[in-house]
Structures are given as C-alpha cells and as structure tokens.
C-alpha positions as CSV (number, residue, x, y, z in Angstrom):
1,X,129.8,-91.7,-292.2
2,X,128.2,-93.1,-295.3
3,X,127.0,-97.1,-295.4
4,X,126.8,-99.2,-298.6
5,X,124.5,-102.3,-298.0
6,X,124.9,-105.2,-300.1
7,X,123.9,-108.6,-300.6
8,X,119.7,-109.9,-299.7
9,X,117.0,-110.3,-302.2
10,X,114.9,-113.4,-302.6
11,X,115.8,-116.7,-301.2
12,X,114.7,-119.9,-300.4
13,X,113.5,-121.1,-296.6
14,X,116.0,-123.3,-295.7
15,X,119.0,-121.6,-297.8
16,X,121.3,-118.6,-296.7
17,X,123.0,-115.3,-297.7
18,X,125.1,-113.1,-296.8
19,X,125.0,-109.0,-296.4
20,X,127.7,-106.6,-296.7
21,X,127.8,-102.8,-295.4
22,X,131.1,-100.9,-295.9
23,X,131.6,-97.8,-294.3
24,X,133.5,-94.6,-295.2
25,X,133.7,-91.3,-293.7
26,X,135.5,-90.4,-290.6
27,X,135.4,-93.7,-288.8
28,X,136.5,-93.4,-284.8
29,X,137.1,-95.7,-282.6
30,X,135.7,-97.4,-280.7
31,X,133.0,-98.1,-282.5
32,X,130.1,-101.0,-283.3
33,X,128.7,-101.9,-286.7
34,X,126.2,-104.4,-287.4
35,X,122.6,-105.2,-288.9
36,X,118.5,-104.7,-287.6
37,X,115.9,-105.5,-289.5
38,X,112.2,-104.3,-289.5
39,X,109.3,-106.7,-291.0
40,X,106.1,-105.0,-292.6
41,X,104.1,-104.0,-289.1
42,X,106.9,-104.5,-286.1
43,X,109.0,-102.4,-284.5
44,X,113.1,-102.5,-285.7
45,X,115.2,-105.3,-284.2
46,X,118.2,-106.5,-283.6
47,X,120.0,-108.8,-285.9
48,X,123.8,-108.7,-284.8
49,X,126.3,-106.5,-283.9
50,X,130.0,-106.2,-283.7
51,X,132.0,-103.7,-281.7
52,X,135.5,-102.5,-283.0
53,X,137.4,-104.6,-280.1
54,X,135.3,-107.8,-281.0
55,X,132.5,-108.3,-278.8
56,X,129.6,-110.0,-280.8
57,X,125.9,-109.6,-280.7
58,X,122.9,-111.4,-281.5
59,X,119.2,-111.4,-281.4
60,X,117.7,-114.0,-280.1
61,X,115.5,-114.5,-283.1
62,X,118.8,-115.1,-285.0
63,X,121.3,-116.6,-282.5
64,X,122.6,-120.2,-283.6
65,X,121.7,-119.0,-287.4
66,X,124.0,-116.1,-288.0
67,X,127.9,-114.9,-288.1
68,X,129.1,-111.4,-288.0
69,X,132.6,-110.7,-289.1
70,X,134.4,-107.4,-289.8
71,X,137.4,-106.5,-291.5
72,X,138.7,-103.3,-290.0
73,X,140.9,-102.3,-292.7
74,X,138.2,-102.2,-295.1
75,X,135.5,-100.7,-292.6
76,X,133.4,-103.7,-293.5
77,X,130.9,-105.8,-291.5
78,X,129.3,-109.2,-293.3
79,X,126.6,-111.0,-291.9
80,X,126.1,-114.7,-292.9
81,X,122.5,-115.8,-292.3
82,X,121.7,-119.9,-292.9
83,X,118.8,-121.9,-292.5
84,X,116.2,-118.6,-293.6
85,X,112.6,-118.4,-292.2
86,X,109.9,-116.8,-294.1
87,X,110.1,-115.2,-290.7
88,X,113.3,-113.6,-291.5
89,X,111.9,-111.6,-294.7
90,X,112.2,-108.2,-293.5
91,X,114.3,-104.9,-294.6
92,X,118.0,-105.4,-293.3
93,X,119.8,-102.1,-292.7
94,X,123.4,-101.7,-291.7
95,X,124.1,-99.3,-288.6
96,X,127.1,-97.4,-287.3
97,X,127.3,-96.4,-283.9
98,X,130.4,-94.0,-282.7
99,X,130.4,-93.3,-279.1
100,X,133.1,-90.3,-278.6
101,X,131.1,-88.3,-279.3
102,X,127.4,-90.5,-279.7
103,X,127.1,-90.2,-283.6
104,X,124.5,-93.0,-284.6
105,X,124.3,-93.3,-288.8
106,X,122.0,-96.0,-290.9
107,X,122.0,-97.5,-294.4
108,X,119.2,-97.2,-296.7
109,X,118.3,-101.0,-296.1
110,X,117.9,-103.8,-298.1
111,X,115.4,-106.4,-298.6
112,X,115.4,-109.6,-297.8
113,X,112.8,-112.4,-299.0
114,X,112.2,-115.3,-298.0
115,X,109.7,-117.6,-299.9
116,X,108.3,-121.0,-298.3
C-alpha cells in the first residue's frame, strides 16, 4: 500500500487546514486509516483515526478541534483541523493499518506550522 499526504504547511494560530492521504495498492478490508503526528523531541501520537466501518478516533490533544472523514471509493481519508496551536506544529503522517493479515504502512509526513 502506498500513501500520498497532502495539504499542511504554515498557518496561523487560531486558523485551520486540512490534510489529505490517498491510498492505493491492495487495500483489504477491514481496515483503519488516519493521521499521528510527532513534534521535534516527543514520542509519535495520535491525531485521529477512522476504521473502514466508521468508528472515529481522536486524541485527546485534538478532540473538539478536528474531523476525520473518508471516502471509500477513492481510498481517501481528510482530516480538518480548526482553531491551530503553536502546539499542534508537528510532522503529520498518514497511516494504514490492515488487520487480515496485520500489514501496518506510513506516509512520508508532512509538516505542519503553526506561528503565534
């Protein structure tokens, strides 16, 4: 499975964007996509996920903040951030995890900035 990330760069506290990854490749169900981040000296953390039957995901330093959405025709998950921290600046990569069998599969990651 191969993941395209899109979307992030440099935005404002207090504005929003919105990330992309599409997926291609043998894609088997079920499955659950979705986004961790890792800022410059912490471990790798959960953003959101979304499972291929719906069930939803967030971390709780992103919960009330963020939506997940797929579209499983296009093998595409989208995650809508608003009201950015500079807390939230961070590399954003896109995971795939198949579970018959386990296959786990990452995106390059993209950054996100955001300036107070």
């Amino acid at each position: 499975v191969h993941l395209v990330e899109s979307g992030g760069g440099l935005v404002q506290a207090g504005g929003s964007l919105r990330l992309s990854c599409a997926a291609s490749g043998t894609i088997t169900i079920p499955y659950t996509m979705g986004w961790y981040r890792q800022a410059p000296g912490k471990e790798r953390e959960l953003v959101a996920t979304i499972s291929s039957t719906y069930i939803i995901n967030y971390g709780d330093s992103i919960k009330g903040r963020a939506a997940i959405s797929r579209d499983g025709t296009l093998n595409t998950v989208s995650l809508d951030v608003n009201s950015l921290k500079p807390e939230d600046t961070a590399v954003y990569y896109c995971n795939y995890l198949a579970y018959y069998p386990v296959r786990d599969y990452w995106g390059q990651g993209t950054q996100v900035t955001v300036s107070s």
